[in-house]
N, C-alpha and C positions, 0 to 999 in steps of 0.2 A: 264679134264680142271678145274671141278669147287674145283676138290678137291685140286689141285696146288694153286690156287687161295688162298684156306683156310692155307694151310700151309705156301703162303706167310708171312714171318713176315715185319711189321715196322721198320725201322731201324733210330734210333736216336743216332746224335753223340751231346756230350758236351765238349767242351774246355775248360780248364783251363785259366785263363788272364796269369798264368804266362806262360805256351806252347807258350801262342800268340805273348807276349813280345819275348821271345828267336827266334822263327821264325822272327819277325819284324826286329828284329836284324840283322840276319843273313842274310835275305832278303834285307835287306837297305827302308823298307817300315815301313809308319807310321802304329798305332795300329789298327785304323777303318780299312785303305786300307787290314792290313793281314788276318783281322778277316773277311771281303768281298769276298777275293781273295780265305782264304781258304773254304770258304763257299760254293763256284760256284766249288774248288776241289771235295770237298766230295759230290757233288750234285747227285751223283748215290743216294745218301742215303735220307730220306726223311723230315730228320729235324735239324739244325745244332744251338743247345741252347750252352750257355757261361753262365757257373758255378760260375759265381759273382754273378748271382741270388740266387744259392744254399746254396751261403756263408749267404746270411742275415739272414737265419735261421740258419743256423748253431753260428753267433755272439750274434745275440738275445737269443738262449737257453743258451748259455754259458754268455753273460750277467747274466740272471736269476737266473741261476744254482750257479752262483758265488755268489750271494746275497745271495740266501736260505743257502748255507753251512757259511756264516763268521754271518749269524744270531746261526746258531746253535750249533757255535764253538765250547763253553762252554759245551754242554752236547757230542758233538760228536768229539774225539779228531783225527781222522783222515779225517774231514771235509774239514779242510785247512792245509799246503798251496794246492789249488786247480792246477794240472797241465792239460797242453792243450793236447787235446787228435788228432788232426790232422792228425800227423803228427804215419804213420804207421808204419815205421823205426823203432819209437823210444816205440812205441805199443808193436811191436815184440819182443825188447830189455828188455820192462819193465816184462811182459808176461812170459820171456822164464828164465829173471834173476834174478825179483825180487819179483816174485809171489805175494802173497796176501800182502803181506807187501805193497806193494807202488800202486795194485791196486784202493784200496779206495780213494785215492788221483787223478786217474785220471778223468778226466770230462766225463760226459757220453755223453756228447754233439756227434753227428753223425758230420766225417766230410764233408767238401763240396760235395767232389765225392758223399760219402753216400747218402748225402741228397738229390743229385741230383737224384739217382738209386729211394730213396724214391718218389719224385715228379716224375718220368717218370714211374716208372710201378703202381704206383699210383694214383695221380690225373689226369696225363695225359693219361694215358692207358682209367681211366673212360669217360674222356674227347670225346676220340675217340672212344666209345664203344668195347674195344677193354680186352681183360683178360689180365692181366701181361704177359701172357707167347709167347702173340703176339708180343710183342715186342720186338727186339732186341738190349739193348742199349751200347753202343759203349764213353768210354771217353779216351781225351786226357790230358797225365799227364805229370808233369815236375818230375817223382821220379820213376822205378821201383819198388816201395814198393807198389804202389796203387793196383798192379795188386795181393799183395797179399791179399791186405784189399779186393778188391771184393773177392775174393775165402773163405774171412771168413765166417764159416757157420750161424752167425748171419744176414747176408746179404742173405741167401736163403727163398725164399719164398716157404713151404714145399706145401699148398696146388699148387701151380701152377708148383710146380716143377721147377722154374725159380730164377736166380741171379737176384740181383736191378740193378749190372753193368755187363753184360754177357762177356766185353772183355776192357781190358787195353791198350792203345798205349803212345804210351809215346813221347816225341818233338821229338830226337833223327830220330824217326821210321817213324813219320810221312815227316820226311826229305826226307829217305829213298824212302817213299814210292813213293814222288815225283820226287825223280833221277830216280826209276825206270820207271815212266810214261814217263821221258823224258821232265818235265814240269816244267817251270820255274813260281815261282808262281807269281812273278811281270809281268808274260806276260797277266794273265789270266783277264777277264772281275770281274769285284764285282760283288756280287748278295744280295741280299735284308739278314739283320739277323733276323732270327726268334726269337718270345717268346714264353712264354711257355702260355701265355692267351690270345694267337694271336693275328693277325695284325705282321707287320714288326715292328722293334727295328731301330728308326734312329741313335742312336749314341750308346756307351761302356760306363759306368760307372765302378770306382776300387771303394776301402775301405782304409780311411784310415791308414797310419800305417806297409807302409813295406813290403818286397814281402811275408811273409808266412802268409799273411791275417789279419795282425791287429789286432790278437784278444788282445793280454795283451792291445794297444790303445783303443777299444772298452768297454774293459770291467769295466780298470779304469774309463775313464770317466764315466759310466753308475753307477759305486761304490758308487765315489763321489759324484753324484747326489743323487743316492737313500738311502744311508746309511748315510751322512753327509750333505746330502743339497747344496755340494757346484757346483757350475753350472759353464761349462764351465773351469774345470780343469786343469789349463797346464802341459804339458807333457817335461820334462827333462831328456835325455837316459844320463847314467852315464855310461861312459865304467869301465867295474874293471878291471880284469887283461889283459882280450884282449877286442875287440871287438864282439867278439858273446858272452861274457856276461857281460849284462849292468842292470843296475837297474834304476826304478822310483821308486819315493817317493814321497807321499801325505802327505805334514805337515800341523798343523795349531798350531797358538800360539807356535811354538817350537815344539810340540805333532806329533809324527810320527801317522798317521794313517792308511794308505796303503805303502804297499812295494812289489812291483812286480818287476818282474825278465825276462828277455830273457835269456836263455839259449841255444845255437846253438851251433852243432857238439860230437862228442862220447865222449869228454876231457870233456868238459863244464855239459853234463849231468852225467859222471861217480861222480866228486865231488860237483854235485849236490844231486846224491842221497848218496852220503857218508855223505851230511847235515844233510840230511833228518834221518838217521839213527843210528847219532849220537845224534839226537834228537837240531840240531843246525842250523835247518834251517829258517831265519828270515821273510821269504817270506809267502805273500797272495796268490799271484798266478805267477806261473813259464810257460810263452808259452815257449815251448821244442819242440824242432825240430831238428832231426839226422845228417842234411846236414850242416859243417860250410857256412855261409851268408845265412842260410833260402834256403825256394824254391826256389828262381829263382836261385840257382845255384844245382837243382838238380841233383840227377845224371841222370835222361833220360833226360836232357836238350841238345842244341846242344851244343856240346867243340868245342875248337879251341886247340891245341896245344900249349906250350912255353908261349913267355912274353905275347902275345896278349889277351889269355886268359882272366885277368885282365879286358883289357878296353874294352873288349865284354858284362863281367859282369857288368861294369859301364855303358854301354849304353845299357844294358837288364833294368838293375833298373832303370834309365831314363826315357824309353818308358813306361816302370811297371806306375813309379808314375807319365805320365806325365797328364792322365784323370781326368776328375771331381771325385769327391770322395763324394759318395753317403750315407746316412744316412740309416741305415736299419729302423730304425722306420717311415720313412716318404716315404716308397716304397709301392705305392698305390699296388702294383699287390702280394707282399708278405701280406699286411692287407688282402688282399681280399680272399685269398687262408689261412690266420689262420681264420676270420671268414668263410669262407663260407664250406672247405674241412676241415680244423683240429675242427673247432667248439670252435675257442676261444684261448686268450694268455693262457700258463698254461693248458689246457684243458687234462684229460685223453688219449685224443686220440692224442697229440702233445708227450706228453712223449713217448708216444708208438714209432711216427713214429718218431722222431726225436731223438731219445736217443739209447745209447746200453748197452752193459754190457763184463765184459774182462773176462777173464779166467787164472789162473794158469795153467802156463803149465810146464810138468813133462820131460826135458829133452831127456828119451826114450820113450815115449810116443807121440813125437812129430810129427806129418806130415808135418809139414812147418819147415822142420830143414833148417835155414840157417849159412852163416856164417859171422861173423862180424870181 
């Protein structure tokens, strides 16, 4: 019995906002009610955290990251344009097709999920006395591609023998999961959302800036502040030739100073990197993501078939942006966790947990062959 006991593992599930949005959707429920409702679902399991917390570390390094490369531009010529590393679609694609050539360019910034694997078999595992490999942690994704970024083996922790995300579900599945209980999730009672430095969460906070997380919004603003002084920068999306790719631009006196980019869907990024390689690309920083209209139309999202489709995705972005929009710099519970666990902004041991590194990969050499 005691040894059962010992092999019990913890079991911690993280939501993505945008899984939550697509459920809330599909459910006809507001975002707090879905985030409630699913929460008393998974109540088998022992702790049910929302991956907008993971995000602020993850915008904040990519804040920073951005900084340090457009100071070092001049000596390091593949510093900038800095691309967003989020998004694992488009990781695998860079990785499998463009090898070391476009590597350097992408951010080493860990994304959300990551960061999250980071804080749960990390500072929360010490939290609960517990070794990484006690834990089993479990997220909800709007993208089948997540599930391959966990199985990266930079994401394994060799002494514990253990993944930072041991298993991927994705909106889709967790649908699923509740046809097969037979459970309608607007039936179910709310229960309290957990944090990750305890006590209950009364309400949801989003990020600025869009359902794939805000970062190109984050990081200009944070640009302009720190490299030009200018405070409080407005943001103006230029569509070019469609909609998933749009550009900002930071002028002053006429002087372009910043030019970033969204980038969204495999069209958008192919002659993206043909810029890039033509050596004709005018961009600071390009947020790139695989899926045309970002996350919230991933592909583990729920679908609807035909015309409908459409105003599914406009009332998923709706419910997405309808939260308070939270400031990562002024999130007491993230300060407290870079002082007290990372030991500081910037600090050695942030780079460590917060950052990764990519790999060329060799075609027949491949174990994650997929196909695009």
């Amino acid at each position: 019995q005691a040894a059962a006991a010992h092999e019990q593992k913890l079991v911690v599930v993280s939501v993505s906002p945008q899984s939550r949005a697509s459920l809330a959707a599909r459910c006809q429920l507001g975002l707090l009610e879905t985030a409630q409702k699913l929460t008393t679902f998974l109540k088998g399991v022992h702790h049910v955290f929302d991956t907008t917390f993971s995000r602020n570390f993850s915008l904040l390094e990519s804040q920073q990251e951005f900084v340090r490369r457009f100071r070092r531009q001049a000596e390091d010529k593949k510093a900038l344009p800095m691309l967003a590393s989020a998004c694992p679609g488009w990781i695998c694609y860079a990785e499998k097709t463009h090898g070391s050539f476009i590597l350097p360019h992408i951010s080493t910034t860990k994304s959300p999920q990551q960061v999250m694997g980071s804080l749960v078999k990390g500072y929360f595992a010490e939290q609960q006395h517990l070794s990484p490999d006690r834990i089993y942690h479990v997220t909800v994704m709007p993208c089948y591609d997540k599930k391959l970024e966990a199985s990266r083996p930079d994401f394994f922790n060799q002494e514990y023998q253990t993944r930072d995300v041991d298993c991927v579900i994705t909106t889709g599945e967790v649908l699923k999961l509740l046809e097969q209980e037979g459970v309608s999730l607007s039936d179910l009672d709310p229960s309290p959302l957990d944090t990750m430095l305890g006590g209950a969460a009364g309400q949801l906070s989003s990020h600025r800036g869009g359902g794939s997380g805000g970062f190109l919004e984050h990081i200009f603003s944070h640009a302009a502040r720190e490299l030009f002084g200018i405070h409080g920068a407005s943001i103006h999306y230029k569509p070019l030739k469609n909609k998933d790719f749009q550009e900002v631009t930071l002028e002053r006196d006429g002087e372009v100073l910043l030019q970033f980019a969204l980038a969204y869907g495999f069209r958008n990024i192919q002659n993206l990197v043909q810029k890039l390689k033509r050596g004709k690309c005018p961009y600071h920083y390009v947020e790139v993501m695989a899926c045309p209209s970002g996350c919230l139309n991933g592909g583990g999202q729920i679908k609807l078939q035909g015309e409908s489709s459409k105003e599914e995705l406009q009332q998923v972005e709706r419910l997405y942006e309808s939260l308070r929009a939270e400031v990562p710099e002024e999130n007491q519970a993230v300060r407290e966790l870079y002082e007290r666990w990372l030991g500081g902004w910037g600090s050695e041991r942030a780079l460590q947990v917060l950052h990764t590194q990519y790999h060329a990969v060799h075609r027949a050499s491949s174990a994650l062959s997929i196909k695009w």
